[in-house]
C-alpha positions in Angstrom: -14.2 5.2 5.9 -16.7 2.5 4.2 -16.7 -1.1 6.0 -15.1 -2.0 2.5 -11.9 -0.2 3.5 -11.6 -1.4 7.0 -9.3 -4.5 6.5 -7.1 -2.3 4.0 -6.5 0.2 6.8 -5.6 -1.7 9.1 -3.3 -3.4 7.2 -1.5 -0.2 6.4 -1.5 0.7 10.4 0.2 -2.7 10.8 2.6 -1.6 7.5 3.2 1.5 8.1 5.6 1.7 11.3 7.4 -1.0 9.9 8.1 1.1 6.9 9.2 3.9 9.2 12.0 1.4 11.3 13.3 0.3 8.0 17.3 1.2 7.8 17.2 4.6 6.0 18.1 4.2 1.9 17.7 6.9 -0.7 14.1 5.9 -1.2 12.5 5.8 2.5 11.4 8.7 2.6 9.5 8.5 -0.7 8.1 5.3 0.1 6.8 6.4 3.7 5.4 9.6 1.8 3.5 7.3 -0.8 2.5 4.6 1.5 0.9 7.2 4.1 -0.7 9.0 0.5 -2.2 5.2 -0.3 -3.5 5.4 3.4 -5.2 8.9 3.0 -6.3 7.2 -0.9 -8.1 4.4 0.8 -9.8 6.4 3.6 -11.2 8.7 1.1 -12.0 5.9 -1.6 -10.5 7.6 -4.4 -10.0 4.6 -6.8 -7.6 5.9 -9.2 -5.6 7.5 -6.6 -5.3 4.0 -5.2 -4.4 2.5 -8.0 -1.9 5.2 -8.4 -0.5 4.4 -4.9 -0.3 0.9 -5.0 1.9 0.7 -8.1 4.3 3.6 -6.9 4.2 1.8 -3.2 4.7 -1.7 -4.6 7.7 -0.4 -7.3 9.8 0.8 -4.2 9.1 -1.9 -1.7 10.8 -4.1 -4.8 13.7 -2.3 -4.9 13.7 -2.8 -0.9 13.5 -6.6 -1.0 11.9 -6.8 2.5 9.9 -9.9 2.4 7.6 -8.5 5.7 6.3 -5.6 4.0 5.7 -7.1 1.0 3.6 -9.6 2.8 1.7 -6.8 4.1 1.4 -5.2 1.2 0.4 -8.2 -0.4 -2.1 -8.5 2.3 -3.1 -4.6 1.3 -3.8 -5.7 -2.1 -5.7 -8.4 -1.2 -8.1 -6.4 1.5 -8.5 -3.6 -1.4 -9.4 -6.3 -4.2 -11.6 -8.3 -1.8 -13.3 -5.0 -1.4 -13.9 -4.8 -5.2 -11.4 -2.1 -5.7 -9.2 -2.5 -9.0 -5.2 -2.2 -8.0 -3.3 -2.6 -10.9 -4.0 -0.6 -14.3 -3.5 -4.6 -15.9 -4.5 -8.1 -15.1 -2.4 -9.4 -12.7 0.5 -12.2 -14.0 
């Protein structure tokens, strides 16, 4: 863990669990799978796996529609490109 990553993972501890008390839907289990796998990304630094995470993490929280963990994602997103890391494979709209 760098002090570059700190704010991104604690932002996922404060995501996480909320991800995990989300009603169950055919894609919660995927999206706690690839949320903890962004976790694990960010702790090891592994850009592209980050990158990778975020957009797989970010397409099934839109399908959710839960305006808290997008927040927090949001907030992830921001911590990571804060930090200097790049989160989407295009410029942002």
């Amino acid at each position: 863990m760098s002090e570059k990553t700190t704010q991104a993972l604690a932002k996922l501890d404060e995501l996480l669990p909320i991800l995990r008390a989300l009603p169950a839907n055919p894609d919660s289990d995927e999206l706690i799978q690839s949320a903890e796998a962004l976790r694990r990304a960010v702790a090891a630094f592994h850009m592209e796996a980050i990158r990778f995470r975020m957009y797989s993490v970010d397409r099934l929280l839109i399908r959710r529609a839960d305006a808290d963990c997008s927040r927090l994602f949001g907030e992830v997103r921001q911590a990571l490109e804060t930090a200097g890391f790049h989160t989407r494979s295009h410029a942002a709209p």
